[in-house]
N, C-alpha and C positions, 0 to 999 in steps of 0.2 A: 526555674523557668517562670516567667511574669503570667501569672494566671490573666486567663480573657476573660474581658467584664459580661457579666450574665446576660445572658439574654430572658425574653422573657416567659419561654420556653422554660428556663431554667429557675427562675424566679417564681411560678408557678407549683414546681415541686417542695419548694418551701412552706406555700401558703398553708395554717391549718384549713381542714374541711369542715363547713358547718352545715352539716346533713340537713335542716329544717329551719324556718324561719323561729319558730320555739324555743329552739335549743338557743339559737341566737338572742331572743328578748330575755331568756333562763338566765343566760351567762351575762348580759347587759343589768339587766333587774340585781342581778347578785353582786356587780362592781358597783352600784349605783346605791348601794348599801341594805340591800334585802335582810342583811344579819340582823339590823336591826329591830327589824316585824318578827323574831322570831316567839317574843313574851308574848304578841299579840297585835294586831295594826289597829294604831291609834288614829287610822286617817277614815274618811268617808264613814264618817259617824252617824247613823240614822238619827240625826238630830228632831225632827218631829214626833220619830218614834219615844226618844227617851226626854223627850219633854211630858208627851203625855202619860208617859209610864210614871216618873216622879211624880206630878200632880196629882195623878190616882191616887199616889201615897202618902201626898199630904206633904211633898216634900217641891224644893226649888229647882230648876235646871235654868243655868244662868249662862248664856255666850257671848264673849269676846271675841269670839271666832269672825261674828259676819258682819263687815260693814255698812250696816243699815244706819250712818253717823246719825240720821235725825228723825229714825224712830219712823220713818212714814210710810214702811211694807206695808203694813197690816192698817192703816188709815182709812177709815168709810168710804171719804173721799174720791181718794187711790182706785181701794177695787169698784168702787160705783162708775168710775172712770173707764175704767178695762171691763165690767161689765157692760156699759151701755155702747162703749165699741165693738164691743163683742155682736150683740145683738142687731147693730147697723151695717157693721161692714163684715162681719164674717172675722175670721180666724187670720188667714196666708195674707202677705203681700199680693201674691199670685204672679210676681215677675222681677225680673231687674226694673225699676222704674226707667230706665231709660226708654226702654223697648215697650215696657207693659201697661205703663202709666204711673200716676201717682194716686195715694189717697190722699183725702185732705186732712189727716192728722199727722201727716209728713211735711206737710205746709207749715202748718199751726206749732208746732212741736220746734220748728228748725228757725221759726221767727221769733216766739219765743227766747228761745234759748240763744239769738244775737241779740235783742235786746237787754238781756240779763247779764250777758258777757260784758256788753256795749262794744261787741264788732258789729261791723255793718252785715255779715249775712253768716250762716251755719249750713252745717249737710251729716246730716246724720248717716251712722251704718252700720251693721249690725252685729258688730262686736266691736269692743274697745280695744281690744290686744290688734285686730284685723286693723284697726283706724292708724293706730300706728304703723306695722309691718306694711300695708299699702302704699301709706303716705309719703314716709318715708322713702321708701325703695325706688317711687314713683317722680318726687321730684327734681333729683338731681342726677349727675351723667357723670363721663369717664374724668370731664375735664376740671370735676367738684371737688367736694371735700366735706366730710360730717364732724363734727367734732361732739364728744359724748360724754358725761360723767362716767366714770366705771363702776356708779354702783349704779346705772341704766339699770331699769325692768326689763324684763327678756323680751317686752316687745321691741322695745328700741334697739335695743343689740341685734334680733332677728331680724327689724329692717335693715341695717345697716348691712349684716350679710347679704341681704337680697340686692343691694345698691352697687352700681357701676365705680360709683365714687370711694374716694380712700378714707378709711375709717379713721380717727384720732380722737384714743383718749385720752382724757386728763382729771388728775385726783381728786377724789369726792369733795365736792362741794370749794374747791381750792381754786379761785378764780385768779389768782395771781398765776398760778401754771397753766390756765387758760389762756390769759393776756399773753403771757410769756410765749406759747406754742402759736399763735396766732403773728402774735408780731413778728415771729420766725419764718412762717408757713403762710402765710394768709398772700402774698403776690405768687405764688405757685399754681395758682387755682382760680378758676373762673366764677367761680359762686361758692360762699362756706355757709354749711346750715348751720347751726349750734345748738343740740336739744338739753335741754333740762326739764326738771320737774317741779313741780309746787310745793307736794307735801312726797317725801319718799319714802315708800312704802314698807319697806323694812326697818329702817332706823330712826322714823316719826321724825326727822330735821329736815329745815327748807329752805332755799334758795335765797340767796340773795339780790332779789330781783333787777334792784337799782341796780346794782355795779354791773349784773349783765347784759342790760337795757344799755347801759352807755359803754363798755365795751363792745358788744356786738355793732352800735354805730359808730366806732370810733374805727371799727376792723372792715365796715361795710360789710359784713353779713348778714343774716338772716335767725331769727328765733326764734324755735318752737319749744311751745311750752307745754309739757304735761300734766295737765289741771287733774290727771285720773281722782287724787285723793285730796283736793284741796279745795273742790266744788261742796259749800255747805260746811266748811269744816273752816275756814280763814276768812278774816274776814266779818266785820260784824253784821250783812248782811249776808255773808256766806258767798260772795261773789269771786272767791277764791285768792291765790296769791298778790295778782293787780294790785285788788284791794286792800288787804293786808300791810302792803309794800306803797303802798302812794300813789302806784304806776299805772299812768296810761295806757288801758288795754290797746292803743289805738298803736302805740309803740311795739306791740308783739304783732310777730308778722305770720303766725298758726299759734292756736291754741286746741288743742287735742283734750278730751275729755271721755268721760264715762255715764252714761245713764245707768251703771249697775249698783252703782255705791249709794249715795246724797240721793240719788230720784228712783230709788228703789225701783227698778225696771232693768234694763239688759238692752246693750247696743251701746256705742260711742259715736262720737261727735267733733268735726272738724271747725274751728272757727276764724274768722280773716276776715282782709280786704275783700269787697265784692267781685272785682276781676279773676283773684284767685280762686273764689270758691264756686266763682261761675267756670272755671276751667278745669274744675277738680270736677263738678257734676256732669263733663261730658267724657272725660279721660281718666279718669283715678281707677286701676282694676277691681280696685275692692267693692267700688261703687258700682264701675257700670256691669260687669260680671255676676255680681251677688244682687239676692232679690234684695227688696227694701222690706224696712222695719213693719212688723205686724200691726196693723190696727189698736192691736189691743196694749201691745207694748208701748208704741210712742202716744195713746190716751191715758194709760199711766205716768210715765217720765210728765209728759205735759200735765197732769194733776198734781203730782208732787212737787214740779217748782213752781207751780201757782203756791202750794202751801206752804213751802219756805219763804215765801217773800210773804205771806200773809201772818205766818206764825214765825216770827223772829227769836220769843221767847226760848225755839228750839234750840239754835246757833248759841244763844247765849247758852244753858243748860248743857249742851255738849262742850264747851269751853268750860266751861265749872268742873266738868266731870272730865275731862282731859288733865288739869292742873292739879285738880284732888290728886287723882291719881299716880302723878309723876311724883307731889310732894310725901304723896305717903310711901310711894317705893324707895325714894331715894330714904328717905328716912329712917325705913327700916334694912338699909345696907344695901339695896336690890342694885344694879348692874343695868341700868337703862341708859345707856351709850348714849348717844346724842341727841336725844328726844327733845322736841322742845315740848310736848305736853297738851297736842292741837290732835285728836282723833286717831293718832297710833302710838303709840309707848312700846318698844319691845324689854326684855326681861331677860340678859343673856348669861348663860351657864356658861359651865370649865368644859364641859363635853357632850356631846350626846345622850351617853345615858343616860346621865344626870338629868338633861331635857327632859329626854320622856318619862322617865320616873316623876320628875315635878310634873309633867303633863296629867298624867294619872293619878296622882295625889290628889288636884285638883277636880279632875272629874267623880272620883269616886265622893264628892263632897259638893257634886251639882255644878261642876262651873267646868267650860268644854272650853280650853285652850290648848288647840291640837300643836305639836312641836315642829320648828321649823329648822331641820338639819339637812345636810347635804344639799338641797334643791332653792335653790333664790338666795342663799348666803353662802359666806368662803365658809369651810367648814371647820372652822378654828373658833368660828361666831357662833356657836347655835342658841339657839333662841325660843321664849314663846312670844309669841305676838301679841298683844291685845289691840283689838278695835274698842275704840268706847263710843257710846250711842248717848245719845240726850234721853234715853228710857231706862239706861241704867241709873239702879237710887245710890246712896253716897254706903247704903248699910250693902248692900252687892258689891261697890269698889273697895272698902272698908275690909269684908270679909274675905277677898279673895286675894288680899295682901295680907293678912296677917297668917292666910294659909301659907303662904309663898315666902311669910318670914319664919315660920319656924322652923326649928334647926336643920341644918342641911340634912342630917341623917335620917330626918324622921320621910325624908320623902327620895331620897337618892341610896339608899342604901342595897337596894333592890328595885329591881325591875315588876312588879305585879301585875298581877293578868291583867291581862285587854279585854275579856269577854263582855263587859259592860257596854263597848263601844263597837262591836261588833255583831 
C-alpha cells in the first residue's frame, strides 16, 4: 500500500529535542571543530598581558597578528588626537546622527577621507563588516543581481544573504568567468553590482583593477570595491588599489573601507558619487539606525590619515617589509599561495594540527601568529596569517622565518600546551 506523505504532525516526531539553548551552541561549538582547543585555545590571547610579561624578562613578544600596517596605534599624535576629543566632546555619539545631530569630527573625518580617496563625498559607520552587510543588502532589489568572488569576506557574502537580489559567484580572482557569466546573465536584470576587493585578506593577492573597471562598463554595471586592506598598504601613497592600478577612482562607483586597519581606530567607510552618498545618509539602515562614530574614534582615524600622507616613509617601509618577507618564505620552501607581498602573506600547512602546533612553536619563541582553520578558509587551506607593519625590523621578519623553516618535526610533531596563551 503507497504510504501517505507526512504530515507535519508527523514530521515533528522525528525531529531530535534540544532541551537548552547550550546544549545546542555545545553540539554547534563541537562540529565547528572544538576537538581542536583541546591541547589548549590558541585564540583570544591576552596580548598586552604577555607583552608585558616578556619584557619583564628581558625578552621579545613580536605580532603578526594585528593589522596596525603603518605602525600608527600607538603614535603621539593618534592618541593626543582622541585625547583632546575626549576632553571636548565627551565619549558617546549620543544618537543616530540622523535624529541626534552631528559632531563636527564626523564632518572633518568623512571630507577627509573623500579627498584622499579623490571621490567627491564619504559617510562613515561604525563598523567595517556593518558598512558592508548594510550597503549591500540595501541597494539593490528583487529585479538585480550581485555578482561576488568566492573568496568574498564574510561581510560580502552576509550582505548578499540579506539582499532581495540573486547572488552569483564567480572563481577567485578569474575575471574571464566573470566576463563570461555576465555576458550570459547580465540582460536578465535590471541593475548588476559587482564586488571585489583590493587587498584579500586571507591570500594577500589583489585584483585586477583595470580589466574590472572596463568590463563592469562594457556590462553596464556597477562596482564596489573593498579597499578594507589596501588603504595604506598599495599604492605609494597608500591610496589603495586606484592607485596602485592607474585607475580612476572616479570610475568606481562604492568604495567601502575600514578605519580599523591603516588609521588604527574602529568603524568603516563608504565612498562615491555625491548624489549616492547623499542618498545613502538619509536611507542606508546601518546609518540611519545605528548611533555615529565616537568623538574620540573618528579624532583618531582623522590623525592617522593626516600622518600617512605626511609620513610616506611608512608605506614605503611596510612595502620593504612585505617583499622581505614573501622573498624569504618562499625561499626557505614556505607555501605562501598567491600572496603578492603588500601587507598580508599567509603560510599554508597540510592540516590543522600541524597549524597550531607551528602556531605554538612560534609563540613559545615571542611571536603570536594565532592559526586560521575551519573559520574564513576551506578547510583543506589552513593557514597562519601574517600581517606586516612598517614597525616590524628585517631581524623580527628574518627570525620568525627561520623559525617556520625548521624542520617540520621539530614544531608539528606534537601538539604543546596552550597555557602560555591562555
Amino acid at each position: 500500500m503507497r504510504r501517505a506523505f507526512p504530515t507535519s504532525r508527523d514530521c515533528k516526531k522525528h525531529v531530535p529535542k534540544i532541551n537548552s539553548l547550550a546544549d545546542y551552541a555545545t553540539k554547534r561549538f563541537r562540529l565547528a571543530g572544538k576537538a581542536y582547543l583541546e591541547g589548549g585555545d590558541p585564540f583570544f590571547a591576552p596580548i598586552d598581558r604577555l607583552r608585558r610579561e616578556a619584557e619583564a624578562q628581558g625578552e621579545h613578544f613580536v605580532s603578526f597578528a594585528n593589522y596596525d600596517y603603518l605602525g600608527l596605534s600607538q603614535h603621539p599624535k593618534v592618541k593626543a588626537a582622541a585625547a583632546a576629543a575626549l576632553e571636548t566632546f565627551g565619549i558617546g555619539a549620543l544618537a543616530s546622527r540622523l535624529v541626534g545631530g552631528e559632531r563636527t569630527t564626523h564632518h572633518d573625518l568623512e571630507a577627509a577621507l573623500a579627498e584622499f580617496l579623490g571621490v567627491d563625498a564619504a559617510l562613515t559607520l561604525v563598523s567595517g563588516y556593518l558598512t558592508n552587510v548594510t550597503t549591500i543588502s540595501h541597494i539593490l532589489g528583487s529585479r538585480d543581481a550581485l555578482f561576488i568572488d568566492e573568496l568574498s569576506h564574510n561581510s560580502i557574502v552576509s550582505g548578499a544573504k540579506g539582499t532581495a537580489a540573486e547572488a552569483v559567484v564567480f572563481r577567485h580572482n578569474d575575471l574571464d568567468h566573470l566576463d563570461f557569466l555576465l555576458r550570459e546573465r547580465r540582460g536578465g536584470f535590471r541593475s548588476v553590482l559587482v564586488v571585489a576587493e583590493g587587498l584579500y585578506s586571507m591570500d594577500g593577492d589583489v585584483s585586477d583593477l583595470g580589466r574590472l573597471v572596463e568590463i563592469k562598463e562594457r556590462h553596464d554595471a556597477w562596482l564596489l570595491m573593498d579597499e578594507a586592506h589596501s588603504i595604506g598598504v598599495l599604492g605609494n601613497e597608500g591610496r589603495g588599489l586606484c592607485e596602485h592600478a592607474g585607475v580612476d577612482p572616479q570610475r568606481i562607483d562604492l568604495v567601502i573601507g575600514t578605519l580599523s586597519k591603516t588609521l588604527a581606530s574602529c568603524g568603516g567607510f563608504i565612498g562615491g558619487k555625491a548624489p549616492v552618498v547623499e542618498w545613502l545618509r538619509y536611507t542606508l539602515p546601518g546609518f540611519v539606525y545605528s548611533v555615529g562614530l565616537s568623538p574620540v574614534i573618528s579624532a583618531a582615524a582623522d590623525a592617522a590619515l593626516r600622518l600617512m600622507q605626511q609620513e610616506e616613509w611608512r608605506i614605503a617601509r611596510l612595502r620593504r617589509n612585505g617583499e622581505l618577507f614573501l622573498e624569504l618564505a618562499q625561499d626557505a620552501g614556505l607555501d605562501t599561495g598567491p600572496a603578492v607581498g603588500r601587507g598580508v602573506v599567509p603560510v599554508l600547512f597540510r592540516d590543522a594540527l600541524e597549524t597550531l602546533a607551528a602556531s605554538q612553536h612560534l609563540l613559545r619563541h615571542g611571536y603570536y601568529v594565532p592559526p586560521i582553520i575551519q573559520i574564513g578558509v576551506p578547510k583543506d587551506q589552513p593557514r597562519l596569517r601574517f600581517f606586516l607593519s612598517a614597525q616590524h625590523t628585517e631581524a623580527e621578519i628574518r627570525g620568525v622565518i627561520d623559525l617556520l623553516a625548521e624542520p617540520r618535526s621539530r614544531c608539528a610533531t606534537s601538539l604543546p600546551s596552550l597555557t602560555a596563551a591562555t
